[in-house]
N, CA, C and O atoms as a Tripos MOL2 file, in Angstrom:
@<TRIPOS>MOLECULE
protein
  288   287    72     0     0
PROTEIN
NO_CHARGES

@<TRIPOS>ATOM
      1 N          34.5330 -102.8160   93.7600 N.3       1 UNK1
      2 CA         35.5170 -103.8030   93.4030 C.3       1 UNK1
      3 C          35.7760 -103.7580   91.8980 C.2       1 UNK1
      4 O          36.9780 -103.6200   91.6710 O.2       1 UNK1
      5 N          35.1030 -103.8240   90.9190 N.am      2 UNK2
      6 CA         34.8090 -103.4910   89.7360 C.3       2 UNK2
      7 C          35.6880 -102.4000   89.2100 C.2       2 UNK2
      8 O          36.3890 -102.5170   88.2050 O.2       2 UNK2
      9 N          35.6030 -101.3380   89.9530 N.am      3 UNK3
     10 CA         36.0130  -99.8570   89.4870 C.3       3 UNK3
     11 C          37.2150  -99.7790   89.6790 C.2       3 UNK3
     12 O          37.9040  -98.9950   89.0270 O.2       3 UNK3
     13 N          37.8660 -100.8060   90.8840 N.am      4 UNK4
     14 CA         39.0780 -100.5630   91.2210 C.3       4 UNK4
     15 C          39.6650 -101.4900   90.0250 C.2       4 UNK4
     16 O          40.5480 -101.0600   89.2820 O.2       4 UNK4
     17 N          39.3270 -102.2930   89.9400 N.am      5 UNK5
     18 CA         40.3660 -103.1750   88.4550 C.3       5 UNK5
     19 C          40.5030 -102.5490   87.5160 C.2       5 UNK5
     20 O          41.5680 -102.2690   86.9670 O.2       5 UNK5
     21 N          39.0480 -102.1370   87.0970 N.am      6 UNK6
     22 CA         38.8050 -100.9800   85.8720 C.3       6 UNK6
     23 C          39.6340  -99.7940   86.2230 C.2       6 UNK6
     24 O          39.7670  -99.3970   85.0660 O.2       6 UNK6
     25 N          40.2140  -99.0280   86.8460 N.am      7 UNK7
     26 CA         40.9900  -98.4180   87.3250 C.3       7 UNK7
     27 C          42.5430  -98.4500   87.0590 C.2       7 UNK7
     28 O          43.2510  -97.5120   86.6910 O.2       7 UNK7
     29 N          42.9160  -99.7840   87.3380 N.am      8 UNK8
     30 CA         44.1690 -100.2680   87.3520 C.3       8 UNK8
     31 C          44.5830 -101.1520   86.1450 C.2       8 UNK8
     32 O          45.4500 -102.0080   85.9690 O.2       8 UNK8
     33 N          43.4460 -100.4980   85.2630 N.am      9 UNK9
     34 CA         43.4590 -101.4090   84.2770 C.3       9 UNK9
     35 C          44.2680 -103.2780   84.1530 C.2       9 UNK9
     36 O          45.2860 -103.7170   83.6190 O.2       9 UNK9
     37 N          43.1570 -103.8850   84.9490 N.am     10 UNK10
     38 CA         44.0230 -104.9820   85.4380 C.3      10 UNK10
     39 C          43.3440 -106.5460   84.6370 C.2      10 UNK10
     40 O          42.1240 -106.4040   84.7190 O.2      10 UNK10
     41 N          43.4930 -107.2390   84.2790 N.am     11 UNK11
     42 CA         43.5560 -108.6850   83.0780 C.3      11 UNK11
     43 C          43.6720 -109.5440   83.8900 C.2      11 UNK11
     44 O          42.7040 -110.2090   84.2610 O.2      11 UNK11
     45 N          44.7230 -109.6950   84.2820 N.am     12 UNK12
     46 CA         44.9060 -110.6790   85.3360 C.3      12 UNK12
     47 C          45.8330 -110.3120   86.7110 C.2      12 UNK12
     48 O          46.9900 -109.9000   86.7970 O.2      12 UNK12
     49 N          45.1340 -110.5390   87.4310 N.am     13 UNK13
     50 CA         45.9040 -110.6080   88.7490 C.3      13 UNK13
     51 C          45.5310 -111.0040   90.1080 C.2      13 UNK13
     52 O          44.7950 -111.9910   90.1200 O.2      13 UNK13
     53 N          45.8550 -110.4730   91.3740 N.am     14 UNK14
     54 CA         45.2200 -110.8380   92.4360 C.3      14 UNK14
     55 C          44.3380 -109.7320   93.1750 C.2      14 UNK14
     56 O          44.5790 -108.5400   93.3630 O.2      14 UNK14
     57 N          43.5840 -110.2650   93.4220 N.am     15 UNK15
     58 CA         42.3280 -108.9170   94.0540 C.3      15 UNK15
     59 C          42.1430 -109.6370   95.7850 C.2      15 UNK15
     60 O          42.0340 -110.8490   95.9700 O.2      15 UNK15
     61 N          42.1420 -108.7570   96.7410 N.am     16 UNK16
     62 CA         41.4940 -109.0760   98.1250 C.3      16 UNK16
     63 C          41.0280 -108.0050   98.7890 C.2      16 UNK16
     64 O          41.6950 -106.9990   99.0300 O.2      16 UNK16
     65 N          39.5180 -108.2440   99.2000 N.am     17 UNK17
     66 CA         38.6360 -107.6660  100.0050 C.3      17 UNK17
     67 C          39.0550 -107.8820  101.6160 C.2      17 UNK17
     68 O          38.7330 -108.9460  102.1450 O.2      17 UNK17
     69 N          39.7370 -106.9200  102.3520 N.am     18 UNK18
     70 CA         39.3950 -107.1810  104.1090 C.3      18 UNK18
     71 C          38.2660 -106.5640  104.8470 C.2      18 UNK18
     72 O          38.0260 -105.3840  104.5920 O.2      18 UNK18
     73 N          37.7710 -106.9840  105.4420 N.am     19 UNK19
     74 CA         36.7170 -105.9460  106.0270 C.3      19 UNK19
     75 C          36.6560 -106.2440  107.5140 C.2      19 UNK19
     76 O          36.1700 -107.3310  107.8270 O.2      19 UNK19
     77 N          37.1020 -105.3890  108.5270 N.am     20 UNK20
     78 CA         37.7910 -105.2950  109.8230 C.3      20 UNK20
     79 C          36.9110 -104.3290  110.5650 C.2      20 UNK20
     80 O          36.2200 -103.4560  110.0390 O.2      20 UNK20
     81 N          37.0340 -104.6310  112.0630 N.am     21 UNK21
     82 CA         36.0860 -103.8850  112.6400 C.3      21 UNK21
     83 C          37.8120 -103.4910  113.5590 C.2      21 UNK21
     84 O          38.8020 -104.2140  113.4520 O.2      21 UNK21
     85 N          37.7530 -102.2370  114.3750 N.am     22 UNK22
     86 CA         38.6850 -101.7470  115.1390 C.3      22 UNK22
     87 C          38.9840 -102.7430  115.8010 C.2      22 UNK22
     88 O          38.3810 -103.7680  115.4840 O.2      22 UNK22
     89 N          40.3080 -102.8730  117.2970 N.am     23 UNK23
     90 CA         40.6830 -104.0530  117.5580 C.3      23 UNK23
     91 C          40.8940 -103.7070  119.1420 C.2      23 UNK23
     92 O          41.7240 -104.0610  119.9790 O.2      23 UNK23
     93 N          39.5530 -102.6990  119.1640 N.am     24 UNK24
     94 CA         39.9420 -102.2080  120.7840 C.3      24 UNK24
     95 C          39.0090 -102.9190  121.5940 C.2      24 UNK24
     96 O          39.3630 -103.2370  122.7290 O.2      24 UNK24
     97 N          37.8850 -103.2120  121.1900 N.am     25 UNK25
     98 CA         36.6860 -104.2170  121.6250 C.3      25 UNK25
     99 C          36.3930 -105.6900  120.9740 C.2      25 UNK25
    100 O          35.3150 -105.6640  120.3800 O.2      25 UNK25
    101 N          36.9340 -106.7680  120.9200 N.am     26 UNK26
    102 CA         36.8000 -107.3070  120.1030 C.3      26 UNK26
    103 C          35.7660 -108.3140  121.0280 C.2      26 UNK26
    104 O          35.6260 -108.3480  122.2510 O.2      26 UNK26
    105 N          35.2240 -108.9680  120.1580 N.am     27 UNK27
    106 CA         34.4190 -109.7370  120.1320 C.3      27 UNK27
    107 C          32.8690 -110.5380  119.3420 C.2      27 UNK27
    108 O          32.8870 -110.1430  118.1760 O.2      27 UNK27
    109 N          32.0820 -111.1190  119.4730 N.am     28 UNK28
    110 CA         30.4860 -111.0680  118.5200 C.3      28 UNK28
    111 C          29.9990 -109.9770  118.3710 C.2      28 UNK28
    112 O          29.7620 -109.7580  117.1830 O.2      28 UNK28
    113 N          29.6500 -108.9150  119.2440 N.am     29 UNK29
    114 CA         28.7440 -108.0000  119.2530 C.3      29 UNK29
    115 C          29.9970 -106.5150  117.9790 C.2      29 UNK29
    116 O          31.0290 -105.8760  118.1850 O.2      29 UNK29
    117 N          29.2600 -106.6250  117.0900 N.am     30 UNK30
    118 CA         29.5790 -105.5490  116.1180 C.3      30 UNK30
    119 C          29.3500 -104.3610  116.4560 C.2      30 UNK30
    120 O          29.9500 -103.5880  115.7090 O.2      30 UNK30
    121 N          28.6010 -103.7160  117.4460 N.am     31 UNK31
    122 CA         28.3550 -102.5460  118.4730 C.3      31 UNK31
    123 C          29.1380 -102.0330  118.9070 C.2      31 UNK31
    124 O          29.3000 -100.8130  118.9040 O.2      31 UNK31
    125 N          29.9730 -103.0360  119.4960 N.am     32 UNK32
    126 CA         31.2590 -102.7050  120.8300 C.3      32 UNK32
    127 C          32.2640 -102.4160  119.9530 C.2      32 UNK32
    128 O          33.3400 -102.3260  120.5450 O.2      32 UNK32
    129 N          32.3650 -102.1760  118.3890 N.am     33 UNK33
    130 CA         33.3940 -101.7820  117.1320 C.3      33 UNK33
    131 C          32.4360 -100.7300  116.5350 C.2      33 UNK33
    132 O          31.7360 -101.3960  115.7730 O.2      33 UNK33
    133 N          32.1230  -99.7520  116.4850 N.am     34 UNK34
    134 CA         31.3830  -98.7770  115.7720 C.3      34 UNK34
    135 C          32.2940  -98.8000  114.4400 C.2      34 UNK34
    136 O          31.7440  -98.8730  113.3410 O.2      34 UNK34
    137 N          33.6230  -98.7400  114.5530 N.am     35 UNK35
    138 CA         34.2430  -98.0680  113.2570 C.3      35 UNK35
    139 C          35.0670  -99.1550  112.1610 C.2      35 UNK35
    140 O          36.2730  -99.4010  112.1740 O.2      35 UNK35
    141 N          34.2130  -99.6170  111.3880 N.am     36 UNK36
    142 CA         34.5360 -100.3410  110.1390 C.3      36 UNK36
    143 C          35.8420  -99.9660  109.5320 C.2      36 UNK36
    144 O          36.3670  -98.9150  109.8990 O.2      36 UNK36
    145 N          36.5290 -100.8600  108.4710 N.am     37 UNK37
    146 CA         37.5040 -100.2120  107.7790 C.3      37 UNK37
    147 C          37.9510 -101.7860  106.7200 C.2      37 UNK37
    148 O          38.2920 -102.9490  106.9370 O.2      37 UNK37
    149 N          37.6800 -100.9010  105.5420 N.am     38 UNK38
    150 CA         37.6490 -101.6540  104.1730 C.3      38 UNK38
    151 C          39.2630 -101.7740  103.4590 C.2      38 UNK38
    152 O          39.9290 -100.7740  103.1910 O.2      38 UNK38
    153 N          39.5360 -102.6050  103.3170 N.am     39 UNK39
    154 CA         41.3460 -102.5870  102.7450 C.3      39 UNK39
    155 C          40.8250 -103.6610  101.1690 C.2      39 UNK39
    156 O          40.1950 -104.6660  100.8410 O.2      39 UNK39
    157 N          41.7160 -102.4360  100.5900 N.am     40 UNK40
    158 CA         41.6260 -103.8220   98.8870 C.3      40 UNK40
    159 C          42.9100 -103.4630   98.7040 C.2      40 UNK40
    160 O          43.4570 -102.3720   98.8670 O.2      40 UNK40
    161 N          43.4840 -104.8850   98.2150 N.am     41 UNK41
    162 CA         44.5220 -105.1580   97.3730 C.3      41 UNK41
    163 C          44.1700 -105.3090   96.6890 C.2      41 UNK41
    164 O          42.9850 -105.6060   96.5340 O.2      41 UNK41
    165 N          45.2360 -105.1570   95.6330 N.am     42 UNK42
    166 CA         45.4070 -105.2960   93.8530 C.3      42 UNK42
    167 C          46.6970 -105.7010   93.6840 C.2      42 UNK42
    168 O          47.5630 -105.0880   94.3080 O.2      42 UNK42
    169 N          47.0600 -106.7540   92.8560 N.am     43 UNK43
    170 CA         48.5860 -106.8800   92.7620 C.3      43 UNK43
    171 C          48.4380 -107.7430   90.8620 C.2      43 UNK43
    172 O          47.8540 -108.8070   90.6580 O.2      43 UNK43
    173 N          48.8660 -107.2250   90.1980 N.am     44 UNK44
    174 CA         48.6960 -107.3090   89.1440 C.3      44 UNK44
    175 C          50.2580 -108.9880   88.4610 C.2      44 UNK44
    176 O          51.4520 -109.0090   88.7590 O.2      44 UNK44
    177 N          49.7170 -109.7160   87.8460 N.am     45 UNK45
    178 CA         50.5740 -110.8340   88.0420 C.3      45 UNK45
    179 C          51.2420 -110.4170   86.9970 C.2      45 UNK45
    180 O          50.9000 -109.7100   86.0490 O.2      45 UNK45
    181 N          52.5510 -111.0930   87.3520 N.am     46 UNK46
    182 CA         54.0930 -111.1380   86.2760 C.3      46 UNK46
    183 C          53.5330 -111.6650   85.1670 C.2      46 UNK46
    184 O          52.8710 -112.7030   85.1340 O.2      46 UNK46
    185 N          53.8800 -110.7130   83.9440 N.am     47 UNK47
    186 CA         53.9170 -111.3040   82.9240 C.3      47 UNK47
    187 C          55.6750 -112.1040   82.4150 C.2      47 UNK47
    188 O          55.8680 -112.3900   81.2330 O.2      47 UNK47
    189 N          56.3420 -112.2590   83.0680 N.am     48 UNK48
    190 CA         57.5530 -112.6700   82.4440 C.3      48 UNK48
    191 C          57.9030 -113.8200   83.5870 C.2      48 UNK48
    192 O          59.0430 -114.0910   83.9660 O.2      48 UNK48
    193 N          56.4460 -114.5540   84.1410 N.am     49 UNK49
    194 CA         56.7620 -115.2860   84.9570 C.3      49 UNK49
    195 C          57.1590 -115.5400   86.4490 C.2      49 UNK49
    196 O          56.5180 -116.4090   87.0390 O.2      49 UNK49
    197 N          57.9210 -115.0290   86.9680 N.am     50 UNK50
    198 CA         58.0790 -114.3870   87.9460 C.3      50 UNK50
    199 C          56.5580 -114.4680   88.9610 C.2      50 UNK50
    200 O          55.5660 -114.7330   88.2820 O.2      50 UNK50
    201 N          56.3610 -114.3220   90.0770 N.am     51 UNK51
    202 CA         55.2760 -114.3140   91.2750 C.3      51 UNK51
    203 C          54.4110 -113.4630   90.8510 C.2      51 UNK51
    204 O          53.5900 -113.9070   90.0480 O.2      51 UNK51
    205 N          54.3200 -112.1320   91.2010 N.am     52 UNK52
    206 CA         53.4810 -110.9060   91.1870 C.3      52 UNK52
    207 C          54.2710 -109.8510   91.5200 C.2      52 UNK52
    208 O          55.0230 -109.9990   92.4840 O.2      52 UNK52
    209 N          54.2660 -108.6640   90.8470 N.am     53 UNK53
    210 CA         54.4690 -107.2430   90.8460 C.3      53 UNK53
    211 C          53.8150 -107.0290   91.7900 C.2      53 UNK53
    212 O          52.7040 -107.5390   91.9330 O.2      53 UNK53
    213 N          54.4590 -106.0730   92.8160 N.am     54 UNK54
    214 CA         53.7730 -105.2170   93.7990 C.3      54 UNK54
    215 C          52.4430 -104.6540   93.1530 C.2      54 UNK54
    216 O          52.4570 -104.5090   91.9300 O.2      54 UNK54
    217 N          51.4620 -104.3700   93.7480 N.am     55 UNK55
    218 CA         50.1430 -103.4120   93.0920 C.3      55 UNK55
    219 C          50.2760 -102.1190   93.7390 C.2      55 UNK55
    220 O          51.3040 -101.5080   94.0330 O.2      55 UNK55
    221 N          48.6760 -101.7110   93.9610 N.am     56 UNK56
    222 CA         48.5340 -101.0030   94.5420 C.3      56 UNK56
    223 C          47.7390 -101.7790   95.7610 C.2      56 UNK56
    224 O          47.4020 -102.9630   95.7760 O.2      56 UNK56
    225 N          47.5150 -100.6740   96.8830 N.am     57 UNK57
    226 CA         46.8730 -100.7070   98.2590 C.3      57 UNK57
    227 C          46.0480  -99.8580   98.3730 C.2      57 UNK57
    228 O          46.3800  -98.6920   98.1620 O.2      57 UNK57
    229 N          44.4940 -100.2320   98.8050 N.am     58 UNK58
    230 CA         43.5080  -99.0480   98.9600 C.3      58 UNK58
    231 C          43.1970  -99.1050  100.3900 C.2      58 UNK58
    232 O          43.4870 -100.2130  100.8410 O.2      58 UNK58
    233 N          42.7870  -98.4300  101.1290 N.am     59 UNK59
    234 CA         42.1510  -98.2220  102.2380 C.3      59 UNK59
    235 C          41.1400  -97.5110  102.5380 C.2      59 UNK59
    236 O          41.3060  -96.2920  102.5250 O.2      59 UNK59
    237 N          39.8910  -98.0190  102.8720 N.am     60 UNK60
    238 CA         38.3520  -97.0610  102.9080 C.3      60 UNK60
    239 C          38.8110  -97.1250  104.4720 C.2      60 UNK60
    240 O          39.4670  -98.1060  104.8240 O.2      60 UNK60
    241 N          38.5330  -96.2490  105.2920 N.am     61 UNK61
    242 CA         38.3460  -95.6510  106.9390 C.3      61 UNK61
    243 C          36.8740  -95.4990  106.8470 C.2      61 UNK61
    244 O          36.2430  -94.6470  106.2210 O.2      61 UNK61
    245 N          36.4450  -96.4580  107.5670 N.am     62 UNK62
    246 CA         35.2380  -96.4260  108.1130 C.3      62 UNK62
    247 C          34.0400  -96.3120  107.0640 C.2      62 UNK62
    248 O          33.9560  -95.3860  106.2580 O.2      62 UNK62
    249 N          32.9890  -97.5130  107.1800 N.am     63 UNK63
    250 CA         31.8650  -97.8620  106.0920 C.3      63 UNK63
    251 C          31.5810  -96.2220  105.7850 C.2      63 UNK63
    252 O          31.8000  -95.7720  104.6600 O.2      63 UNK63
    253 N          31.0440  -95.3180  106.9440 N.am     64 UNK64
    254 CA         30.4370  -94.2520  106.4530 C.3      64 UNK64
    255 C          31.2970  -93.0060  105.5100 C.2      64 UNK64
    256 O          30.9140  -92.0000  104.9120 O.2      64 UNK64
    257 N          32.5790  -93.6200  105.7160 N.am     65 UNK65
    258 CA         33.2770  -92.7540  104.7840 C.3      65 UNK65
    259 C          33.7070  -93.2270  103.5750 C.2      65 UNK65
    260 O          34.5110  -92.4810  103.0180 O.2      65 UNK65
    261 N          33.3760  -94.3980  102.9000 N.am     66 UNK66
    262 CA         33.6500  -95.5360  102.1110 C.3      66 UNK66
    263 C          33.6800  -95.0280  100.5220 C.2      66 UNK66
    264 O          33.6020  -95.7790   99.5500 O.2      66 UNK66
    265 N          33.8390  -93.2640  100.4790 N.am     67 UNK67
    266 CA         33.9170  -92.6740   99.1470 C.3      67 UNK67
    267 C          35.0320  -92.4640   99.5600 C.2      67 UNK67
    268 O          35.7940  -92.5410   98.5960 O.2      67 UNK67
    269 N          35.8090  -92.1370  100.8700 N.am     68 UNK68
    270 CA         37.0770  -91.5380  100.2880 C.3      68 UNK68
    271 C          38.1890  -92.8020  100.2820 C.2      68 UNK68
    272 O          38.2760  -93.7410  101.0730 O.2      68 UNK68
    273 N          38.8990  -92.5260   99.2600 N.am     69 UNK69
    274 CA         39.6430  -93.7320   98.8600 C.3      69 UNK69
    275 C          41.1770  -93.1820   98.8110 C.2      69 UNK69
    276 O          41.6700  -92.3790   98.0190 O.2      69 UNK69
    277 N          41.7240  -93.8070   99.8130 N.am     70 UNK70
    278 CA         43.6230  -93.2140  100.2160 C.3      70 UNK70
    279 C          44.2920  -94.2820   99.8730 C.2      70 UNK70
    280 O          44.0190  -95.3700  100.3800 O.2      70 UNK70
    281 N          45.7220  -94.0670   98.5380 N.am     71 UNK71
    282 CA         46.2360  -94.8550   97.8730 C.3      71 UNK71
    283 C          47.4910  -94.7340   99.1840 C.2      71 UNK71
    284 O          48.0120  -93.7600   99.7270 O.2      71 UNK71
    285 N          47.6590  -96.2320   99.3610 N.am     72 UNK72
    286 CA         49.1840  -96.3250  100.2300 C.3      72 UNK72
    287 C          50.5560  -96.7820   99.4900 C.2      72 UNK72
    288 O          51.6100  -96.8380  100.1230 O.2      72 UNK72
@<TRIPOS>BOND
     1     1     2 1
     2     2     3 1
     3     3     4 2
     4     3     5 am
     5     5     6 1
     6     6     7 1
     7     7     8 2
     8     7     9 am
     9     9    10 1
    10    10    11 1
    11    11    12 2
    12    11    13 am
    13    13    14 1
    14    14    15 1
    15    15    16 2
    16    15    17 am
    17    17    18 1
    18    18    19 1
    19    19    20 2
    20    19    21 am
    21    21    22 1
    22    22    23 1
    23    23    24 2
    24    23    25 am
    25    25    26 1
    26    26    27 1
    27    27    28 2
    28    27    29 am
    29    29    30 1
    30    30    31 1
    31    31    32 2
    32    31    33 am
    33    33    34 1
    34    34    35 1
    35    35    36 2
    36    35    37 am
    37    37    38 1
    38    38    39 1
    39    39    40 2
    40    39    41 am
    41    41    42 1
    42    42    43 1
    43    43    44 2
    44    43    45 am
    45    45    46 1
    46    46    47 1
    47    47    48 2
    48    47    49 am
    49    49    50 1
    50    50    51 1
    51    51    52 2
    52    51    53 am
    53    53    54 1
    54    54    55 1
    55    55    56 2
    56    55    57 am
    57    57    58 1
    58    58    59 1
    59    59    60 2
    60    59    61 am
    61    61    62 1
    62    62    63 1
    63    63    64 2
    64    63    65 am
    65    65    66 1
    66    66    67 1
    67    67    68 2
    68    67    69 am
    69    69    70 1
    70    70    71 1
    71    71    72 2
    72    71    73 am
    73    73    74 1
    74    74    75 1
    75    75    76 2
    76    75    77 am
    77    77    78 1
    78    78    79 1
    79    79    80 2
    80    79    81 am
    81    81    82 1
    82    82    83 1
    83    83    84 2
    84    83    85 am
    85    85    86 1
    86    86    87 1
    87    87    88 2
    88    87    89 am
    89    89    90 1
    90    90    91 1
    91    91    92 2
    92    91    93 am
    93    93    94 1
    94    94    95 1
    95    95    96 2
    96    95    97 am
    97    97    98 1
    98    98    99 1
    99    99   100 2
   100    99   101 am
   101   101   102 1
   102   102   103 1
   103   103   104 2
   104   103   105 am
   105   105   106 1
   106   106   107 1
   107   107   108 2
   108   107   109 am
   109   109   110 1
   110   110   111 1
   111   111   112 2
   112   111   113 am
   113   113   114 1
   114   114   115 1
   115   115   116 2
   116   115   117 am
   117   117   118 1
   118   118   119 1
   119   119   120 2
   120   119   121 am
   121   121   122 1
   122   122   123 1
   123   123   124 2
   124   123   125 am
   125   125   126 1
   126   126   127 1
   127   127   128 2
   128   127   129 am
   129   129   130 1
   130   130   131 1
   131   131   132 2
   132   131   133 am
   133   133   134 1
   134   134   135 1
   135   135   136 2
   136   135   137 am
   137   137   138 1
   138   138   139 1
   139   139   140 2
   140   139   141 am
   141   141   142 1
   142   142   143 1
   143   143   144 2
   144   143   145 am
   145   145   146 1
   146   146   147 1
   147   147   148 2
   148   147   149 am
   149   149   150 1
   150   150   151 1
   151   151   152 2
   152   151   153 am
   153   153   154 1
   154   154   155 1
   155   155   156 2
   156   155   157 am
   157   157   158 1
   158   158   159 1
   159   159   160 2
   160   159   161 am
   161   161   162 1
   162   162   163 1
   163   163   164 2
   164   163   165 am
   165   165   166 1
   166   166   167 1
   167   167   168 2
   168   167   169 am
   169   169   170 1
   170   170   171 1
   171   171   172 2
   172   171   173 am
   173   173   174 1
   174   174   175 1
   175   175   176 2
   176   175   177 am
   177   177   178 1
   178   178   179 1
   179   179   180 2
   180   179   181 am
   181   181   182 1
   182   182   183 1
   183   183   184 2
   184   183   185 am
   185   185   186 1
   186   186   187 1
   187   187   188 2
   188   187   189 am
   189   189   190 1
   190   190   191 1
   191   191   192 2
   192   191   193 am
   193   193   194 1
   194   194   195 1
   195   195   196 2
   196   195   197 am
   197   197   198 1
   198   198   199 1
   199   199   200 2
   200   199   201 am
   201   201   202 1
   202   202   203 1
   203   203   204 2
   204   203   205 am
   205   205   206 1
   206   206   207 1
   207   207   208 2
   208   207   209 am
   209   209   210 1
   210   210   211 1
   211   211   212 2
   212   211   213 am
   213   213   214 1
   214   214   215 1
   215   215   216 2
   216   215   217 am
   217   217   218 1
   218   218   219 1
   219   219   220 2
   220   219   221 am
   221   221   222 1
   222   222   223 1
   223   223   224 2
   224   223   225 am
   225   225   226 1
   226   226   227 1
   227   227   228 2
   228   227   229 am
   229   229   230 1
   230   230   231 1
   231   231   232 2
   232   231   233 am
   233   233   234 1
   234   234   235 1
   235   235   236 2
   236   235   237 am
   237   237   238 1
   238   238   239 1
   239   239   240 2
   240   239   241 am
   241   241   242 1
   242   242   243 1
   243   243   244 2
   244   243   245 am
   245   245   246 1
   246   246   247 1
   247   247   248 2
   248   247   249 am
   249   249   250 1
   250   250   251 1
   251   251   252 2
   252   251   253 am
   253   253   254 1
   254   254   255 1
   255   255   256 2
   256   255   257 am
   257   257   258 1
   258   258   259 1
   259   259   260 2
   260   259   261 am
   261   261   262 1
   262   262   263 1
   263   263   264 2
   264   263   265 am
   265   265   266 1
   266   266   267 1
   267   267   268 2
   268   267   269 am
   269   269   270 1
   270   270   271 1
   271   271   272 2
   272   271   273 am
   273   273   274 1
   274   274   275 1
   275   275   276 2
   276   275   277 am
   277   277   278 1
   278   278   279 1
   279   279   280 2
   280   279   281 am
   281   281   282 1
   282   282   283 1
   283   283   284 2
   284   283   285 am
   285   285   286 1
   286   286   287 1
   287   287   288 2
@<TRIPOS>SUBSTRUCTURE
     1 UNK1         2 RESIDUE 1 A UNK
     2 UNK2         6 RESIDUE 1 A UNK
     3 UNK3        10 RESIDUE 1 A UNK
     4 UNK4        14 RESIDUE 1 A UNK
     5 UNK5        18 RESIDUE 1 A UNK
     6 UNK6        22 RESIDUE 1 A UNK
     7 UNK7        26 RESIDUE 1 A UNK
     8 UNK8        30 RESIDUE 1 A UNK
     9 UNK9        34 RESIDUE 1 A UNK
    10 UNK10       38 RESIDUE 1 A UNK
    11 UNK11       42 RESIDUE 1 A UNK
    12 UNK12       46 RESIDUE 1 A UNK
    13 UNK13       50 RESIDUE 1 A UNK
    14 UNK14       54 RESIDUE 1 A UNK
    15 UNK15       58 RESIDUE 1 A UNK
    16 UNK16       62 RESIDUE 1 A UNK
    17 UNK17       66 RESIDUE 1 A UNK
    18 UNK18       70 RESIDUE 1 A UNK
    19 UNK19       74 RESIDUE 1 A UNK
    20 UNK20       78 RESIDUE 1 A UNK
    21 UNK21       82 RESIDUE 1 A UNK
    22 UNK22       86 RESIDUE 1 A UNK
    23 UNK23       90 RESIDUE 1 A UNK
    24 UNK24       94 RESIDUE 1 A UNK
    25 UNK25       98 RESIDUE 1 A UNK
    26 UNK26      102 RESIDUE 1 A UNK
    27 UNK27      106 RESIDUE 1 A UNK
    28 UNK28      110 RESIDUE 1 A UNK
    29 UNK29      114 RESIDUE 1 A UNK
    30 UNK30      118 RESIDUE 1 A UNK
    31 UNK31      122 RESIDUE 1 A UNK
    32 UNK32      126 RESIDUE 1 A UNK
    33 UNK33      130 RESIDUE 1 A UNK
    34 UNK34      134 RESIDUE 1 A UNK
    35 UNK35      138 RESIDUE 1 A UNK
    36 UNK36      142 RESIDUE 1 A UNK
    37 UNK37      146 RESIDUE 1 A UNK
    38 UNK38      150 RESIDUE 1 A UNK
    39 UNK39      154 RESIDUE 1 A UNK
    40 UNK40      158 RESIDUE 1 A UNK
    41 UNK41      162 RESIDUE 1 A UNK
    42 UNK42      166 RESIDUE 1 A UNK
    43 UNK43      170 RESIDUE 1 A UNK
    44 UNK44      174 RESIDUE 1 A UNK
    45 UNK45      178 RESIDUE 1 A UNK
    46 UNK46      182 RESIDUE 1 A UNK
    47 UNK47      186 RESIDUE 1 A UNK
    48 UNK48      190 RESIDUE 1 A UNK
    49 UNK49      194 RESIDUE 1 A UNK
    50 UNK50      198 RESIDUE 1 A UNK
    51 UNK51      202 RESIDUE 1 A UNK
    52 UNK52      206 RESIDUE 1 A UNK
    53 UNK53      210 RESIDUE 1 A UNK
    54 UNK54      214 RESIDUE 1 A UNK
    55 UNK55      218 RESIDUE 1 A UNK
    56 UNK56      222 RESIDUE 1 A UNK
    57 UNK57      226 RESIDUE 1 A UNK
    58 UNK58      230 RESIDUE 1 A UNK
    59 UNK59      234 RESIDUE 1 A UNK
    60 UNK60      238 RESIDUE 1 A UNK
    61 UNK61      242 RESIDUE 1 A UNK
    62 UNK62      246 RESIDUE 1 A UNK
    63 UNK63      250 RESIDUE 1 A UNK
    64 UNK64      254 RESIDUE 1 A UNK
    65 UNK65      258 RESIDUE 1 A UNK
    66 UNK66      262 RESIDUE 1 A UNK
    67 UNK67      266 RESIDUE 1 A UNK
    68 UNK68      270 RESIDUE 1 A UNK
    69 UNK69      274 RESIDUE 1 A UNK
    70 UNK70      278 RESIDUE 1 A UNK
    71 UNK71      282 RESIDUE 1 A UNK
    72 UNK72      286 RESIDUE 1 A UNK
């Protein structure tokens, strides 16, 4: 989380963590979802007032692959 601001060289803005299990088994048991998947936003706020500038979008696929990082 850190690296990604530091990244985007970001001061102020909005940051969100999702953390989702697939949506083919749903339920309590975290088993019946083997495959994790990490989403961060970044949206860096208007300086001229205005809401927020689009950011960027990250997407990790699955905890065990959680180095590779695909910009959308």
């Amino acid at each position: 989380m850190v690296e990604t601001i530091r990244r985007n060289a970001l001061r102020d803005g909005y940051f969100r963590i999702i953390v989702s299990r697939e949506a083919v088994n749903l339920g309590l048991d975290p088993r019946r979802c083997p495959q994790a998947s990490v989403i961060i936003i970044v949206e860096q706020f208007a300086t001229d007032n205005s809401f927020l500038n689009m950011g960027r979008i990250f997407l990790y696929e699955g905890m065990s692959n959680a180095h590779h990082l695909h910009r959308m």
